[in-house]
PATORKE-853875 format. One record per residue: residue in three letters; x, y, z of N, C-alpha, C, O in turn. Coordinates in steps of 0.1 Angstrom, whole numbers, padded with zeros to 4 digits, always signed. Layout:
! residues N
AlaXYZXYZXYZXYZ...
END
This chain:
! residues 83
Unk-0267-0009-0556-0270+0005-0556-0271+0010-0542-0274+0001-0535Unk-0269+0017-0537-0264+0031-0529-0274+0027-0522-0282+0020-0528Unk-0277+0033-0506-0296+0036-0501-0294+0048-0497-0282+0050-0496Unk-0299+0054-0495-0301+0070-0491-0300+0072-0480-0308+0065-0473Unk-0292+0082-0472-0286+0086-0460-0295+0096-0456-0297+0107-0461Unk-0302+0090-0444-0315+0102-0439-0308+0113-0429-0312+0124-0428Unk-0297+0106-0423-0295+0113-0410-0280+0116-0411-0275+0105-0413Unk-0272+0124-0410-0256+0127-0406-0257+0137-0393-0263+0148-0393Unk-0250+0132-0381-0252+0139-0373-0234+0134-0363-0230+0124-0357Unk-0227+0149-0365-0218+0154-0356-0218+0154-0343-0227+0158-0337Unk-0207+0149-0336-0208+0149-0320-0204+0164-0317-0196+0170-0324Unk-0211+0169-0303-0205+0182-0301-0188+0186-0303-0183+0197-0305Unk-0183+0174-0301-0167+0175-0297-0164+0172-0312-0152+0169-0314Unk-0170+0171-0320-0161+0169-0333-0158+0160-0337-0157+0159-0349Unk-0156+0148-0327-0147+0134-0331-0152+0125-0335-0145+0116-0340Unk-0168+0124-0333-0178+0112-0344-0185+0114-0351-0187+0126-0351Unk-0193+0107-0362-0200+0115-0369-0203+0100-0373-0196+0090-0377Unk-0218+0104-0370-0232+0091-0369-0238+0095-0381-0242+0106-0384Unk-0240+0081-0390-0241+0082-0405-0255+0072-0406-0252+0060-0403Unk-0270+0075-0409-0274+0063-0407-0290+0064-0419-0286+0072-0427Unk-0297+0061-0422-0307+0059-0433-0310+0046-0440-0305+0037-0434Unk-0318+0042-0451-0323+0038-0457-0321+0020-0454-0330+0012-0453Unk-0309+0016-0454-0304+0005-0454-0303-0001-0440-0297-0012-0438Unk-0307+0007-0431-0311+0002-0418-0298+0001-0410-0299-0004-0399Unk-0287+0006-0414-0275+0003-0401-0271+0020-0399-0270+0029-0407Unk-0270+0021-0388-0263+0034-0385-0243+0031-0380-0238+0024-0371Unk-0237+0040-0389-0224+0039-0389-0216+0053-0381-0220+0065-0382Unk-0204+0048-0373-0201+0057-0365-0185+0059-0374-0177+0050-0377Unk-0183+0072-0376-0169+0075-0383-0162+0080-0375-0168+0081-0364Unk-0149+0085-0375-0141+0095-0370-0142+0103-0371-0137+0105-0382Unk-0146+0117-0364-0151+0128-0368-0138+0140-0379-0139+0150-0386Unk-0128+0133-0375-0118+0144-0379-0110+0134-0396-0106+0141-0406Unk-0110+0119-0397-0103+0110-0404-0115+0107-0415-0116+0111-0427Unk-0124+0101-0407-0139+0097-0418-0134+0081-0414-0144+0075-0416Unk-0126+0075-0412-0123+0061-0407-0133+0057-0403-0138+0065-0394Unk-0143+0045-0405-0153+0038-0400-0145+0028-0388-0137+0019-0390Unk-0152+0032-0375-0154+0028-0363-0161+0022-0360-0156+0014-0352Unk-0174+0018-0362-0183+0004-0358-0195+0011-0366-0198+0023-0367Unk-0202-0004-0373-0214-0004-0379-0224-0010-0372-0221-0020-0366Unk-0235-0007-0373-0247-0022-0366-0258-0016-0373-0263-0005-0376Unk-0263-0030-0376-0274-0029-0385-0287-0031-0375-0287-0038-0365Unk-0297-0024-0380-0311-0024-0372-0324-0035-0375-0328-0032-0386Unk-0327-0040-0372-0342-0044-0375-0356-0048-0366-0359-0050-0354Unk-0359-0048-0370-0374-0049-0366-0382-0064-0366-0377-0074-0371Unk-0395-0065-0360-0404-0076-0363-0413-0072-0375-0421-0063-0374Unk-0412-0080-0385-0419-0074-0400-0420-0068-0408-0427-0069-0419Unk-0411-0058-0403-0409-0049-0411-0390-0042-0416-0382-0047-0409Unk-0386-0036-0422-0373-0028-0421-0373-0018-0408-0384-0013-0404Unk-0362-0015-0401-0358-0007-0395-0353+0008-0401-0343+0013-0397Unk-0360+0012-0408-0354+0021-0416-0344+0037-0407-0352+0047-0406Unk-0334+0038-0404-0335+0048-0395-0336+0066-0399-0332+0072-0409Unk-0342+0071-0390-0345+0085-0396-0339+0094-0389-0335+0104-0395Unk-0337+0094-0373-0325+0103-0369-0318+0097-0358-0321+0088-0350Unk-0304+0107-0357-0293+0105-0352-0294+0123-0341-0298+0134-0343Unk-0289+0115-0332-0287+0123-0321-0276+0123-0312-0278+0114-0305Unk-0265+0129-0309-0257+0132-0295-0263+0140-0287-0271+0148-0291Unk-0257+0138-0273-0257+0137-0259-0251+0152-0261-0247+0157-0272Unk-0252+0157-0250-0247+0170-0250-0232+0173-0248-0225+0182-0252Unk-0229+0160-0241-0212+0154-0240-0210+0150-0250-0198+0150-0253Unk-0218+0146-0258-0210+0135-0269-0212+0121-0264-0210+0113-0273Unk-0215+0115-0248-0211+0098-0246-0222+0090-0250-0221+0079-0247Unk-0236+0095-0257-0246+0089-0260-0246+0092-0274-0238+0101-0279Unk-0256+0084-0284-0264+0086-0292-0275+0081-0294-0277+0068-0293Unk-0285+0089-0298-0298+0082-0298-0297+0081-0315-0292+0089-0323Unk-0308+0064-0319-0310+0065-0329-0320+0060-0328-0322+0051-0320Unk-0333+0067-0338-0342+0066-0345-0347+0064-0355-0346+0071-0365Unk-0357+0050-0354-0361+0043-0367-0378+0050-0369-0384+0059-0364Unk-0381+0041-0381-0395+0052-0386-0404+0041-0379-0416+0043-0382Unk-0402+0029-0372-0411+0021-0368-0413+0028-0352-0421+0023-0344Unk-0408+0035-0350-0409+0042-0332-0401+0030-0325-0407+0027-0315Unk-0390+0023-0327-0379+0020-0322-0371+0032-0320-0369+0038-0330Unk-0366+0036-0306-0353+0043-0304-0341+0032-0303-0342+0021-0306Unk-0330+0036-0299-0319+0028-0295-0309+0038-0287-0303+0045-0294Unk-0307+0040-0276-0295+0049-0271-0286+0039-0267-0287+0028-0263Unk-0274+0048-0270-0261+0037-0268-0249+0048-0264-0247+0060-0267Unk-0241+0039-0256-0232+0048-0249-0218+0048-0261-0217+0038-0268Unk-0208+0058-0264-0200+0062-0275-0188+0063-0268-0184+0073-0262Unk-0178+0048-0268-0168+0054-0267-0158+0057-0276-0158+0052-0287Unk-0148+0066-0271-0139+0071-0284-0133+0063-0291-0133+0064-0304Unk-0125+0054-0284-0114+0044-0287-0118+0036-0294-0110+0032-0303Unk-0134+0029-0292-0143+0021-0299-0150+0026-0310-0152+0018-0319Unk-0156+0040-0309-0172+0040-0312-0181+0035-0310-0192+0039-0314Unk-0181+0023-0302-0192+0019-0300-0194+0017-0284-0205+0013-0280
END
């Protein structure tokens, strides 16, 4: 069964789009294709990583993600990669 997607969040430039919620991995697509570019799954000590929001950089070369345990993660976005 499915988990529920807390967060979809667009890069300013259009070209990624950070997919992330319930099942703990945040997924980076192609903003214009929907083509999946890199997945990583999150966790924690004890608990699920559950994540609740997605954020870009004002450029677009960051994303911050946030879990409901007060883990952040910022990570640098390249295009060619996504990750």
């Amino acid at each position: 069964m499915p988990k529920p997607i807390w967060s979809v969040t667009l890069s300013p430039t259009a070209n990624l789009l950070a997919v992330a919620g319930y099942d703990c991995k945040m997924t980076l697509l192609d903003g214009r294709t929907f083509e999946q570019l890199h997945e990583e799954k999150y966790t924690s000590v004890g608990a699920p990583a559950f994540i609740w929001t997605t954020d870009f950089s004002k450029d677009g070369r960051y994303l911050s993600v946030g879990c409901w345990n007060g883990r952040a993660v910022i990570r640098y976005c390249s295009r060619s990669t996504g990750a």
